[in-house]
C-alpha positions as CSV (number, residue, x, y, z in Angstrom):
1,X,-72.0,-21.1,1.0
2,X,-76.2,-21.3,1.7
3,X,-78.6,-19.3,0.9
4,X,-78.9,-18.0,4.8
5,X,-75.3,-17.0,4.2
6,X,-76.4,-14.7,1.6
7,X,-79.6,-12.8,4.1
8,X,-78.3,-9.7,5.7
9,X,-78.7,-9.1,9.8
10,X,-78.0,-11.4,13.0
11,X,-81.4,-13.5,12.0
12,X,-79.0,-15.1,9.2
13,X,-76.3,-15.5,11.6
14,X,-78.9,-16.9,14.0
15,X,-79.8,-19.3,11.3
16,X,-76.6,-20.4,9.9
17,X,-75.6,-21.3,13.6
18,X,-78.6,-23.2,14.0
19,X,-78.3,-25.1,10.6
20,X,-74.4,-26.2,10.9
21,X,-75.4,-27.5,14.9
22,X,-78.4,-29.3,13.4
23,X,-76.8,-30.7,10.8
24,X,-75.4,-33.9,11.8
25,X,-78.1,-35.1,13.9
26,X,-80.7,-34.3,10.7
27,X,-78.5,-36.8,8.4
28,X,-77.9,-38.9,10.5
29,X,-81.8,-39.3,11.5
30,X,-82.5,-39.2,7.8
31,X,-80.4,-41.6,6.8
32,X,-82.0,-43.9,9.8
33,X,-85.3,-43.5,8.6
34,X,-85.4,-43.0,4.7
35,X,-85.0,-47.2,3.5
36,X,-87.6,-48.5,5.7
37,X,-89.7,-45.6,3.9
38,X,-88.2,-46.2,0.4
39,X,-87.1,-42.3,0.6
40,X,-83.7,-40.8,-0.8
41,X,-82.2,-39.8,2.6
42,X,-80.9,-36.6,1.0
43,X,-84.8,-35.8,-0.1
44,X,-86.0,-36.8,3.7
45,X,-82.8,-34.3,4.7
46,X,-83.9,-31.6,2.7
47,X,-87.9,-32.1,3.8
48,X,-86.3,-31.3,7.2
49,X,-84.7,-27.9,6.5
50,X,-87.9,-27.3,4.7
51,X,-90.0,-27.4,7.9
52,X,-87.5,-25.7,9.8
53,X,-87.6,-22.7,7.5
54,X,-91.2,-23.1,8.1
55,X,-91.0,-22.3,11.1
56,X,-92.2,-19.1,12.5
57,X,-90.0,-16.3,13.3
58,X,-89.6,-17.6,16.6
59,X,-86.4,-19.0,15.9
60,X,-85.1,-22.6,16.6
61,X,-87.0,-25.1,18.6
62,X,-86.2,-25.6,22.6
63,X,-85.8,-29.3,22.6
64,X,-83.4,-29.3,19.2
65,X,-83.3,-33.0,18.8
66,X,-86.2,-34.3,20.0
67,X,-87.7,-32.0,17.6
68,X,-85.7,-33.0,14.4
69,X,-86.3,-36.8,15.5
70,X,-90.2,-36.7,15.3
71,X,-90.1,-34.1,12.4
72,X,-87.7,-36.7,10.4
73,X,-90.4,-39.4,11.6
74,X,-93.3,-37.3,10.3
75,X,-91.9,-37.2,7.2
76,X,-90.9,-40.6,6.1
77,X,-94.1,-41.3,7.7
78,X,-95.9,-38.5,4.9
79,X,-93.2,-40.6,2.4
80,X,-94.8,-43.8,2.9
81,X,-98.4,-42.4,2.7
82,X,-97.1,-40.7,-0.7
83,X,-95.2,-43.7,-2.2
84,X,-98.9,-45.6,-1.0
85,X,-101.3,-43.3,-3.1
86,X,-99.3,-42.0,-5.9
87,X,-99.5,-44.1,-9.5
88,X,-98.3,-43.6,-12.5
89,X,-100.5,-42.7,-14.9
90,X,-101.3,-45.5,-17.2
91,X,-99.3,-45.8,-20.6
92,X,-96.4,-43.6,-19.3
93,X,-93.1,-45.4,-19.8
94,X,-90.0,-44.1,-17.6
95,X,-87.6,-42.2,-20.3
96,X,-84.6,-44.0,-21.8
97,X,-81.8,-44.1,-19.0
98,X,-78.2,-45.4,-19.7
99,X,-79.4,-49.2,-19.3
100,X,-81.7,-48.5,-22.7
101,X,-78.6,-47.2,-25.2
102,X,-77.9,-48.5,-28.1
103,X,-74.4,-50.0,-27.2
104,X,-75.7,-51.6,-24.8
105,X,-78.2,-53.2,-26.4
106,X,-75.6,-54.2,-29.2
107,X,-73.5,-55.7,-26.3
108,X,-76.2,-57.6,-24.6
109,X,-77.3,-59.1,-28.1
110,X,-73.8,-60.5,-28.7
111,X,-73.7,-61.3,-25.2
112,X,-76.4,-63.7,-25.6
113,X,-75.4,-64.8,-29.1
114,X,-72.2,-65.9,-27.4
115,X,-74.3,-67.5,-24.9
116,X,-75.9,-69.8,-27.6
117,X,-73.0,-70.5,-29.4
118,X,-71.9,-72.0,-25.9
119,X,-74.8,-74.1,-25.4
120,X,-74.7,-75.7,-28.7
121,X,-71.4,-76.8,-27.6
122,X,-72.0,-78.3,-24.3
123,X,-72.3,-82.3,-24.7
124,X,-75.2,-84.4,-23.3
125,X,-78.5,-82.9,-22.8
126,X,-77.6,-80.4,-21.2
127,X,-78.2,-77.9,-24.5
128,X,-81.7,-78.9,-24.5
129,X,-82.1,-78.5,-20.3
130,X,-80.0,-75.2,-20.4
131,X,-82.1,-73.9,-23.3
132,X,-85.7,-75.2,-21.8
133,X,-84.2,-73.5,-18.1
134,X,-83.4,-70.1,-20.4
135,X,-87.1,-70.0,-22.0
136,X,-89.0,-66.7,-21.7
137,X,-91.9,-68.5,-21.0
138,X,-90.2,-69.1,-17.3
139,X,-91.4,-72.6,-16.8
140,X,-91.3,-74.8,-13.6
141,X,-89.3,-77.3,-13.1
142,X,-92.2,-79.7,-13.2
143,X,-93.0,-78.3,-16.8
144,X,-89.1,-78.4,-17.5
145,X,-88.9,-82.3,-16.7
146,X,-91.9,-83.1,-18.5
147,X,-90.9,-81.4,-21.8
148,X,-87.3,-83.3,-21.4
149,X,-88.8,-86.4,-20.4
150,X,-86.7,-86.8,-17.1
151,X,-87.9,-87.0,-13.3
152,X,-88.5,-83.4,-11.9
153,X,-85.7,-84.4,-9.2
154,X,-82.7,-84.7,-11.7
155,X,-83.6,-81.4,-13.2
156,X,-81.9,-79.6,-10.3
157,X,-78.2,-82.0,-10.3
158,X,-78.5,-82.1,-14.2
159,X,-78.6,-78.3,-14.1
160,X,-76.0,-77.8,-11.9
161,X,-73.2,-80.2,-14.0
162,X,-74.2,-78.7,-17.2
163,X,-73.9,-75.0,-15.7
164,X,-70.4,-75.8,-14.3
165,X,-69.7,-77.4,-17.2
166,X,-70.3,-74.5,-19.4
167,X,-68.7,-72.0,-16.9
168,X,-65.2,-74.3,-17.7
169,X,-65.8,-73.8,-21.4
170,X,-66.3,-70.0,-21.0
171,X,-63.7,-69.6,-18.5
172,X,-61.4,-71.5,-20.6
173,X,-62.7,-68.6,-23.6
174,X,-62.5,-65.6,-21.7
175,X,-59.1,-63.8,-21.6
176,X,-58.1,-62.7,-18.0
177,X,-57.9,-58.9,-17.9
178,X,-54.4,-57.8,-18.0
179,X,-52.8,-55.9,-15.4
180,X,-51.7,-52.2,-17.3
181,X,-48.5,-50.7,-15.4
């Protein structure tokens, strides 16, 4: 049920008719348009039906499609210029989503605690190369080799042997998920 199901007369009937024939083509053309505009294609869908209720009284336009195509265009276009202009204002922080709860910060904690544990374990250098790769200071490669004291071209083939290395160890940790019947 949509709100023109709800208006009383033939002009309701005239626009329900008009909104299930247009529907299709109007999803479809948002759903075309809205990633190369960074738009939700249900938000582009609904700026659609916005500008056909617009409209004035003089009921649907001729060319149907051709119409919904540039008015779909127009507004992915008026997207862009939007996304373009608008900033947040400085100091805002987005608010707390799912990715910000406690439990899963308490999980991502012991996640990387494991992590460490792991490393510590691993023989050779490849603790120290691991733990210099895993730096928040997110050094290159050329800093990486200097502070180890090895040629920036073994970094890369030391890296690799000590990450499959420790992917062995934690596979060999890890518990396969049981299939429940």
């Amino acid at each position: 049920m949509t709100l023109l199901d709800h208006a009383p007369g033939p002009a309701a009937a005239s626009a329900t008719h008009v909104v299930r024939a247009l529907q299709p083509l109007v999803r479809a053309e948002a759903r075309a348009e809205a990633p190369a505009a960074g738009l939700d294609p249900a938000d582009l869908e609904q700026s659609v039906w916005v500008r056909l209720l617009e409209r004035p009284a003089a009921g649907p336009p001729d060319d149907a499609a051709r119409w919904v195509r540039d008015t779909v265009r127009a507004e992915a276009r008026r997207g862009r210029r939007t996304a373009r202009r608008e900033r947040p204002y400085a100091g805002t922080e987005p608010a707390a989503g799912p990715a910000d709860c406690p439990e899963r910060a308490a999980l991502g904690a012991a996640e990387r605690l494991a992590l460490r544990a792991a490393l510590s374990r691993l023989p050779g250098r490849c603790p120290r190369v691991l733990e210099a790769l895993l730096a928040p200071g997110d050094l290159t490669y050329r800093e990486i080799a200097g502070e180890l004291g090895m040629s920036q071209g073994s970094l890369g083939p030391i890296r690799s042997r000590c990450l499959g290395c420790l992917r062995r160890m934690l596979a060999a940790e890890v518990v396969a998920p049981s299939v429940r019947g």
